[in-house]
N, CA, C and O atoms as CSV, one atom per row, in Angstrom:
chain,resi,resn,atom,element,x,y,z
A,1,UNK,N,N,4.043,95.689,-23.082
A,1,UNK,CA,C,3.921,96.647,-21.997
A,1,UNK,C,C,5.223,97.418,-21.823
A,1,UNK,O,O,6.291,96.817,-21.707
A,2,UNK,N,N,5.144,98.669,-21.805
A,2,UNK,CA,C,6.329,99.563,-21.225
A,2,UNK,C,C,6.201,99.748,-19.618
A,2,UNK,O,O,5.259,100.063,-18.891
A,3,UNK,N,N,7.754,99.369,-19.346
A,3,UNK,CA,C,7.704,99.582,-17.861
A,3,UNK,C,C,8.475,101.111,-17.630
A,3,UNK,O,O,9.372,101.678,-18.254
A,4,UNK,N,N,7.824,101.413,-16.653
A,4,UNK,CA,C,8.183,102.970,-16.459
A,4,UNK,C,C,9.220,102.945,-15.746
A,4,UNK,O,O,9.488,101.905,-15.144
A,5,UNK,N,N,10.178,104.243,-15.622
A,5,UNK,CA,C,11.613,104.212,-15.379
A,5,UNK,C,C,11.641,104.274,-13.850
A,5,UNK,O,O,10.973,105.283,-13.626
A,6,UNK,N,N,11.941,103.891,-12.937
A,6,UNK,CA,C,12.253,104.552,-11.718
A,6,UNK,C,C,12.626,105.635,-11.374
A,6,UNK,O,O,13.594,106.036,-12.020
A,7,UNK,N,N,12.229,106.353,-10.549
A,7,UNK,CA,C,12.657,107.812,-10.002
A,7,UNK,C,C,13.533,107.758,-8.972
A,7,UNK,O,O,13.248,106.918,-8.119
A,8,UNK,N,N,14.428,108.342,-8.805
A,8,UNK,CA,C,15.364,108.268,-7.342
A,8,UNK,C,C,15.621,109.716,-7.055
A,8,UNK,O,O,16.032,110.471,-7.937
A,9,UNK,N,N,15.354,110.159,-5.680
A,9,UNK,CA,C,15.412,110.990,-4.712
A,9,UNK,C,C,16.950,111.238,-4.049
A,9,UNK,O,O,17.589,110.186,-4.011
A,10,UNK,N,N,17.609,112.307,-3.567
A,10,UNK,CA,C,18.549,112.500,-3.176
A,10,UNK,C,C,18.657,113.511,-1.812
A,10,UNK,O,O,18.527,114.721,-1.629
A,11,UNK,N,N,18.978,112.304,-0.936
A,11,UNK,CA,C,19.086,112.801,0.841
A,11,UNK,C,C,20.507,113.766,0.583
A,11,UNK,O,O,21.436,113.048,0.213
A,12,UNK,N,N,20.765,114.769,0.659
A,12,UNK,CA,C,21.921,115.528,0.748
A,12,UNK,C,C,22.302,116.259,2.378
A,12,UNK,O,O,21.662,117.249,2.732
A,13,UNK,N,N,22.887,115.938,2.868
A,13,UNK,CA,C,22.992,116.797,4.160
A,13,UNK,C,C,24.500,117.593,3.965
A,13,UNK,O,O,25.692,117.285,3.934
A,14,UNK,N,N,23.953,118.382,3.895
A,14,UNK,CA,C,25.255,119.508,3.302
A,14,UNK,C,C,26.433,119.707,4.276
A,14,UNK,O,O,27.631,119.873,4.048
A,15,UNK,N,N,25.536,119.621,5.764
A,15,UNK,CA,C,26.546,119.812,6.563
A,15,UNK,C,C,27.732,118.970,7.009
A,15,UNK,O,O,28.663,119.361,7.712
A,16,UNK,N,N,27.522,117.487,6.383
A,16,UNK,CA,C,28.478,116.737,6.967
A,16,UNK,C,C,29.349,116.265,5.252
A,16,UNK,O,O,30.179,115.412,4.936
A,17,UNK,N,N,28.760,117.120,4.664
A,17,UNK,CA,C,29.800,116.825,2.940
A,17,UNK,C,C,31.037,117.998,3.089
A,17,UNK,O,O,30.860,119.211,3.200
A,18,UNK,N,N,32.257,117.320,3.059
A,18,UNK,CA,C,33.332,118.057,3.398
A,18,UNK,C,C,33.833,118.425,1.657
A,18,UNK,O,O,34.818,119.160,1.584
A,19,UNK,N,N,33.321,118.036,0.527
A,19,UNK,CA,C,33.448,118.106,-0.916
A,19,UNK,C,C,34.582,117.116,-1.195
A,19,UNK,O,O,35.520,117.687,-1.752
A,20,UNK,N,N,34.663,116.615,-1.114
A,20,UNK,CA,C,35.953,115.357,-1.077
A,20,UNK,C,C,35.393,114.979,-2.604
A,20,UNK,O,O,36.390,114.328,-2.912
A,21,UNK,N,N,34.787,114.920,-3.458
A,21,UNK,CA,C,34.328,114.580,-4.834
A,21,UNK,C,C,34.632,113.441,-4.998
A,21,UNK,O,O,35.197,113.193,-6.063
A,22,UNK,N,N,34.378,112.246,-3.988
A,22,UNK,CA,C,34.607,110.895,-4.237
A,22,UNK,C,C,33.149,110.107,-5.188
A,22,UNK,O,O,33.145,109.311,-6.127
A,23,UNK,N,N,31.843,110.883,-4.292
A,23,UNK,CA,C,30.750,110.515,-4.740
A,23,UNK,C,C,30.243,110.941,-6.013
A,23,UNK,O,O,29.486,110.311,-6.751
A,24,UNK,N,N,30.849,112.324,-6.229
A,24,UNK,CA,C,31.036,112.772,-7.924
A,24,UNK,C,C,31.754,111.544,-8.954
A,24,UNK,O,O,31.185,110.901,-9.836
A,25,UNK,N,N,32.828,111.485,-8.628
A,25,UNK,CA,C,33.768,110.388,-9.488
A,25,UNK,C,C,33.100,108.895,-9.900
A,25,UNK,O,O,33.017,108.433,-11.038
A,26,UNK,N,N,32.633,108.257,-8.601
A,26,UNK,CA,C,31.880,107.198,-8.643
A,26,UNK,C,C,30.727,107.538,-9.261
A,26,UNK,O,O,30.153,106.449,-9.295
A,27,UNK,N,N,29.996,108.330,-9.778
A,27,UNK,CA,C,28.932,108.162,-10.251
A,27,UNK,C,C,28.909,107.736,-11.870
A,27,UNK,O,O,29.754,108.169,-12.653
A,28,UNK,N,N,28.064,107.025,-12.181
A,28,UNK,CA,C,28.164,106.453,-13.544
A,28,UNK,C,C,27.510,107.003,-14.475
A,28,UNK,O,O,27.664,106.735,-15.667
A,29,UNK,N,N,26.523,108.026,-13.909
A,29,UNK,CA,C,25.230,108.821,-14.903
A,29,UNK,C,C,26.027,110.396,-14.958
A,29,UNK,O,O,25.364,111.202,-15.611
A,30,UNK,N,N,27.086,110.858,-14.494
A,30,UNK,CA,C,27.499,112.121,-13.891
A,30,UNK,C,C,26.243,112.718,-13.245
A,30,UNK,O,O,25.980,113.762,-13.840
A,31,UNK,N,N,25.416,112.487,-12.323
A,31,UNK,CA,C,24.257,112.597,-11.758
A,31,UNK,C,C,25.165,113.759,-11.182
A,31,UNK,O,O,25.350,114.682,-11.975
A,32,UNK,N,N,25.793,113.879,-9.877
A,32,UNK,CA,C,26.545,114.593,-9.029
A,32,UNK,C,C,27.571,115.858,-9.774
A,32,UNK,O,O,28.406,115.598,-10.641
A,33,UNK,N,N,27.379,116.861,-9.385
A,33,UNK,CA,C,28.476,117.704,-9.636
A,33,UNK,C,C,28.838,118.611,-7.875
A,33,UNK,O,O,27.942,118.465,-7.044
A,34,UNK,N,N,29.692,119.191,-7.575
A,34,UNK,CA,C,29.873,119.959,-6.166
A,34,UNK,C,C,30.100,121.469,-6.908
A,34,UNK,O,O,30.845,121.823,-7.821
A,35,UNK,N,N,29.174,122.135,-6.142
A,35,UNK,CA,C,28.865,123.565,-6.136
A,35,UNK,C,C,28.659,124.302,-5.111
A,35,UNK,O,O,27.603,124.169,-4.492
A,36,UNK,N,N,29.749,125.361,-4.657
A,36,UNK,CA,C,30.463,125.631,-3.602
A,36,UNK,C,C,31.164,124.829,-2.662
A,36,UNK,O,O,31.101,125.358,-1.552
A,37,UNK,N,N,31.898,123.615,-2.657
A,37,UNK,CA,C,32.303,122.964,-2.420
A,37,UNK,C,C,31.552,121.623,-1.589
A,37,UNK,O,O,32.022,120.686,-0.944
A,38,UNK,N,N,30.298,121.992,-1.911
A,38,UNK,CA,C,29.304,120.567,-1.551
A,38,UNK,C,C,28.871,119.842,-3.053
A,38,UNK,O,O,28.985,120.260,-4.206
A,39,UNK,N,N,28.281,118.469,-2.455
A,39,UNK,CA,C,27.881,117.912,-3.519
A,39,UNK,C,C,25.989,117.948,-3.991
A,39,UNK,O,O,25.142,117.418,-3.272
A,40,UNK,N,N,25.705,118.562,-5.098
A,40,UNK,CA,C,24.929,118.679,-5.385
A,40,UNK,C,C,24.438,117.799,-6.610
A,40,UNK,O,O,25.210,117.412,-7.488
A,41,UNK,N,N,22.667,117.436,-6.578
A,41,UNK,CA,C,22.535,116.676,-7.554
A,41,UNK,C,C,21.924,117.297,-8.561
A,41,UNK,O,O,20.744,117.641,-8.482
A,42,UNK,N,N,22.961,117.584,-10.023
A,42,UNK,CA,C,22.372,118.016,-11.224
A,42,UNK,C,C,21.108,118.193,-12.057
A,42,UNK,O,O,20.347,119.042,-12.521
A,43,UNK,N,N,21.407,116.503,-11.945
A,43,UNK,CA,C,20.586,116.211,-13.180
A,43,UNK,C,C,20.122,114.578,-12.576
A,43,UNK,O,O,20.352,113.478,-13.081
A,44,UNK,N,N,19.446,114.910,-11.403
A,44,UNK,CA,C,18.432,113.470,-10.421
A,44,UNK,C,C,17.754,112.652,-11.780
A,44,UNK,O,O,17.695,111.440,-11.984
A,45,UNK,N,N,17.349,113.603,-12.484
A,45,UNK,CA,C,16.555,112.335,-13.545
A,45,UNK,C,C,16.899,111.102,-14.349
A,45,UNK,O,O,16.255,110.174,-14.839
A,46,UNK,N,N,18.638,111.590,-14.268
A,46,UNK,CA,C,19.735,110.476,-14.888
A,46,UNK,C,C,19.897,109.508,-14.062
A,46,UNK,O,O,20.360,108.442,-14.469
A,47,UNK,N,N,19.556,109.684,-12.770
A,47,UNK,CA,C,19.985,108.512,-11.722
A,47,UNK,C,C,19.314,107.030,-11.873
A,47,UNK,O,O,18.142,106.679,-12.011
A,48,UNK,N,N,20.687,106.221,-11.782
A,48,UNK,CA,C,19.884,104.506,-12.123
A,48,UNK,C,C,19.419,103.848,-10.250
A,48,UNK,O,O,18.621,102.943,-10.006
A,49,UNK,N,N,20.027,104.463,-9.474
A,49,UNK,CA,C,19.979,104.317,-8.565
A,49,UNK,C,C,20.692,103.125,-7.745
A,49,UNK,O,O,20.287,102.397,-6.839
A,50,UNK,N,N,22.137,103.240,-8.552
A,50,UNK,CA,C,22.879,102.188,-8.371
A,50,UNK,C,C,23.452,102.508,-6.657
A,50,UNK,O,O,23.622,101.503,-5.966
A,51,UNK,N,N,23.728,103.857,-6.032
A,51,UNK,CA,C,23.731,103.999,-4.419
A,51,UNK,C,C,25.430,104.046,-4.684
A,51,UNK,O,O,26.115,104.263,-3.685
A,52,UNK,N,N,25.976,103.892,-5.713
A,52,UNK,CA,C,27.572,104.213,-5.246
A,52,UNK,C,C,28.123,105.170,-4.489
A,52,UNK,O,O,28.894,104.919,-3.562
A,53,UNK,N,N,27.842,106.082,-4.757
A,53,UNK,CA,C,27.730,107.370,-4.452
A,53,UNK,C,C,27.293,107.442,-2.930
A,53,UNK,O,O,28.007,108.150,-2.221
A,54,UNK,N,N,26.179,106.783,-2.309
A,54,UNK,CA,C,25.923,106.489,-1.119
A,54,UNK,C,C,27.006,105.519,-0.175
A,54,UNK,O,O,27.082,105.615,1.050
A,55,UNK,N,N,27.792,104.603,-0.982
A,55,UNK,CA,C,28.351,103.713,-0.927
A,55,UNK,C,C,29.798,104.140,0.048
A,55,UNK,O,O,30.248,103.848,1.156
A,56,UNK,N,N,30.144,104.915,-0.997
A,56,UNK,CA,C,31.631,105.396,-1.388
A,56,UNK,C,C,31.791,106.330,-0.130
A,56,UNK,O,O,32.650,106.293,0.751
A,57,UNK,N,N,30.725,107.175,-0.297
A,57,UNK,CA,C,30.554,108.758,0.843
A,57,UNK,C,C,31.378,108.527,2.365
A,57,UNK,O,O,30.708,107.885,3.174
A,58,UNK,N,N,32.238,108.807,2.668
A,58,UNK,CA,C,32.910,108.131,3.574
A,58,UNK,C,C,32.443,109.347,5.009
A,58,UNK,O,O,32.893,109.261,6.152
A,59,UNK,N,N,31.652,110.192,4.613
A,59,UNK,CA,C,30.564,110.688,5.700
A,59,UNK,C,C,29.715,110.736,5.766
A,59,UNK,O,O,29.177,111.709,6.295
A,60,UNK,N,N,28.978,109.626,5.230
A,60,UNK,CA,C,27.232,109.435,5.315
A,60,UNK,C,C,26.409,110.641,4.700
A,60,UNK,O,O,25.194,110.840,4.658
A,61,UNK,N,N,27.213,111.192,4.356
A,61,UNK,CA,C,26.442,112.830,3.608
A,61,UNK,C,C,25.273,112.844,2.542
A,61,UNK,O,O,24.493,113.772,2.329
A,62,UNK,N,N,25.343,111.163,1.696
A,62,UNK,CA,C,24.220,111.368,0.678
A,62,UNK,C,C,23.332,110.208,0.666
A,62,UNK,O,O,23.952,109.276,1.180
A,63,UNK,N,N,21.951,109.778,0.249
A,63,UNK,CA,C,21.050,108.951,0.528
A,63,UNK,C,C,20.563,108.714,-0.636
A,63,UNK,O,O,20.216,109.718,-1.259
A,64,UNK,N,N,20.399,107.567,-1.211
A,64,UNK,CA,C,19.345,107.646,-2.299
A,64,UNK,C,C,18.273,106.951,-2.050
A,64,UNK,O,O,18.306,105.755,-1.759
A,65,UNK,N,N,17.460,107.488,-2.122
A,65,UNK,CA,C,15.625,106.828,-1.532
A,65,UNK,C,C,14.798,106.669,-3.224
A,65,UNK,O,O,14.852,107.546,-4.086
A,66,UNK,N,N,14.208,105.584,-3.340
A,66,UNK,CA,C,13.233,105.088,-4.451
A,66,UNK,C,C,12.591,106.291,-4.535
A,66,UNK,O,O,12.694,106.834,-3.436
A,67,UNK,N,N,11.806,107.165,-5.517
A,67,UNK,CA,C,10.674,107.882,-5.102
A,67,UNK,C,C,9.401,106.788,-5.331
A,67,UNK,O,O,9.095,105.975,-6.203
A,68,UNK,N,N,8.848,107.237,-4.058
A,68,UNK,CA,C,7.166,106.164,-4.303
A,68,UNK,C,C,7.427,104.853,-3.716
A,68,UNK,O,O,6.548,104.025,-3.955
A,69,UNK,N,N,8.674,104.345,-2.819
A,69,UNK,CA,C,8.769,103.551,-2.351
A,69,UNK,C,C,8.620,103.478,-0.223
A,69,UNK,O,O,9.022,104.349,0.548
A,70,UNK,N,N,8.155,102.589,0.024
A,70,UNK,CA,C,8.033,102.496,1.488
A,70,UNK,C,C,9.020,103.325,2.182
A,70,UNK,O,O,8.623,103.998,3.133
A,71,UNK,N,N,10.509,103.380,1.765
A,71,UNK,CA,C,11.770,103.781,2.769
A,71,UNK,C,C,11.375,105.405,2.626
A,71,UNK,O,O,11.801,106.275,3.385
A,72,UNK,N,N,10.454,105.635,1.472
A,72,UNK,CA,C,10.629,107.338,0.970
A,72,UNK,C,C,9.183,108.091,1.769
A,72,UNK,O,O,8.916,109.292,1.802
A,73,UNK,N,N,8.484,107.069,2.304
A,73,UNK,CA,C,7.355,107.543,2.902
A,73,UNK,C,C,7.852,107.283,4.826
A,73,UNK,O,O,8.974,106.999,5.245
A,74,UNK,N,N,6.700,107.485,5.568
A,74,UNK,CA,C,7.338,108.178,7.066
A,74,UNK,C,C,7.234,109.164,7.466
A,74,UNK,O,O,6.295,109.959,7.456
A,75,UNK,N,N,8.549,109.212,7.999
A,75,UNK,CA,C,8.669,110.345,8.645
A,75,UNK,C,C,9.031,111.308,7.904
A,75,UNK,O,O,9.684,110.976,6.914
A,76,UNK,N,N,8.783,112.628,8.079
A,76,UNK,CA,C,9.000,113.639,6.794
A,76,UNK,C,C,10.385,114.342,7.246
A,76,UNK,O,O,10.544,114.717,8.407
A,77,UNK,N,N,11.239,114.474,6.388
A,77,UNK,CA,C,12.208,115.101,6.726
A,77,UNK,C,C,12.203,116.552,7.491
A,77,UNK,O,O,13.375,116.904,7.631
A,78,UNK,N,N,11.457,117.340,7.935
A,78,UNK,CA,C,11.656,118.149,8.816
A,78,UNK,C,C,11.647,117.602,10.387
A,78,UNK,O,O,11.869,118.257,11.405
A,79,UNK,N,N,11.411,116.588,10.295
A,79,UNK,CA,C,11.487,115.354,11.644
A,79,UNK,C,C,12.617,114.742,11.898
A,79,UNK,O,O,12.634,114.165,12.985
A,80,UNK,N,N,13.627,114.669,11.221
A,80,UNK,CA,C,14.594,114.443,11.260
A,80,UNK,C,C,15.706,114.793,11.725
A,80,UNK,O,O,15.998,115.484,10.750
A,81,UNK,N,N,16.758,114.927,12.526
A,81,UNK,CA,C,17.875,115.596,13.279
A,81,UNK,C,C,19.302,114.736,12.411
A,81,UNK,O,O,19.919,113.727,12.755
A,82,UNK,N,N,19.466,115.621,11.201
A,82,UNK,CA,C,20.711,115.628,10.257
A,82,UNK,C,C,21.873,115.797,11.398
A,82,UNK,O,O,22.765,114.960,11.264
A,83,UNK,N,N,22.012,116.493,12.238
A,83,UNK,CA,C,23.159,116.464,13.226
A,83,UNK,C,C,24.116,115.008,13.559
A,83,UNK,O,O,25.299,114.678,13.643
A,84,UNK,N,N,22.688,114.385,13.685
A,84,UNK,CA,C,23.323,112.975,13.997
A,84,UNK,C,C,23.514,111.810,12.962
A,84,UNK,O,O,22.835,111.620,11.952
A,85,UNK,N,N,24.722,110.968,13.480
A,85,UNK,CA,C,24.585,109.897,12.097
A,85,UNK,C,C,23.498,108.679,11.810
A,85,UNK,O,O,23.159,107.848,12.652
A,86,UNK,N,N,23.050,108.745,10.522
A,86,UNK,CA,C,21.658,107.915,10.334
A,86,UNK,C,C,21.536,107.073,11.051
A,86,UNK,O,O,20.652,107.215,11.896
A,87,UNK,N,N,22.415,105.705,11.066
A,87,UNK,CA,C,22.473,104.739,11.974
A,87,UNK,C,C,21.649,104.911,13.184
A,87,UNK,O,O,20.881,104.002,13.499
A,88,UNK,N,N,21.693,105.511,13.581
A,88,UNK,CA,C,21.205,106.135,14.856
A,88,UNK,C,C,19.736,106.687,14.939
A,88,UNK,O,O,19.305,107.181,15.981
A,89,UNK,N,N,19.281,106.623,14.242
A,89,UNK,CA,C,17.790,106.945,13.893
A,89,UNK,C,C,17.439,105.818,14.091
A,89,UNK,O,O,18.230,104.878,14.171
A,90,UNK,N,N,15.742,105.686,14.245
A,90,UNK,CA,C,14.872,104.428,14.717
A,90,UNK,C,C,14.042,104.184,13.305
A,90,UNK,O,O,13.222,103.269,13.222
């Protein structure tokens, strides 16, 4: 049997990425590159979904969600108030 690859999704909230390219550096797939001084995701299909990058982000700015997993279903992101820090969501 072939097991199929996982997909991983990328929460970006632009507004609280100051481009600090910490989450670029840490990445192990070069998934991340910053374009205009935010961090943007290239090439999502390379992602192992190791979350360093989520890890590292020392402003909560990036998310990695399973695609097709429980955390990725919900509430739909236009429901969401990016203003505030995740934590803080229910």
């Amino acid at each position: 049997m072939s097991e199929q690859k996982k997909a991983f999704e990328h929460v970006i909230r632009e507004r609280w990425c100051k481009g600090c390219n910490i989450c670029v550096a840490f990445c192990p797939k070069q998934v991340l590159v910053l374009r205009n001084g935010k961090v943007h995701a290239a090439h999502p299909d390379q992602c192992i979904g190791c979350r360093m990058c989520e890890l590292r982000c020392p402003d909560f700015a990036i998310e990695i969600r399973e695609k097709g997993s429980a955390e990725s279903l919900g509430r739909d992101a236009s429901e969401v108030d990016y203003a505030i820090k995740p934590e803080a969501h229910q």
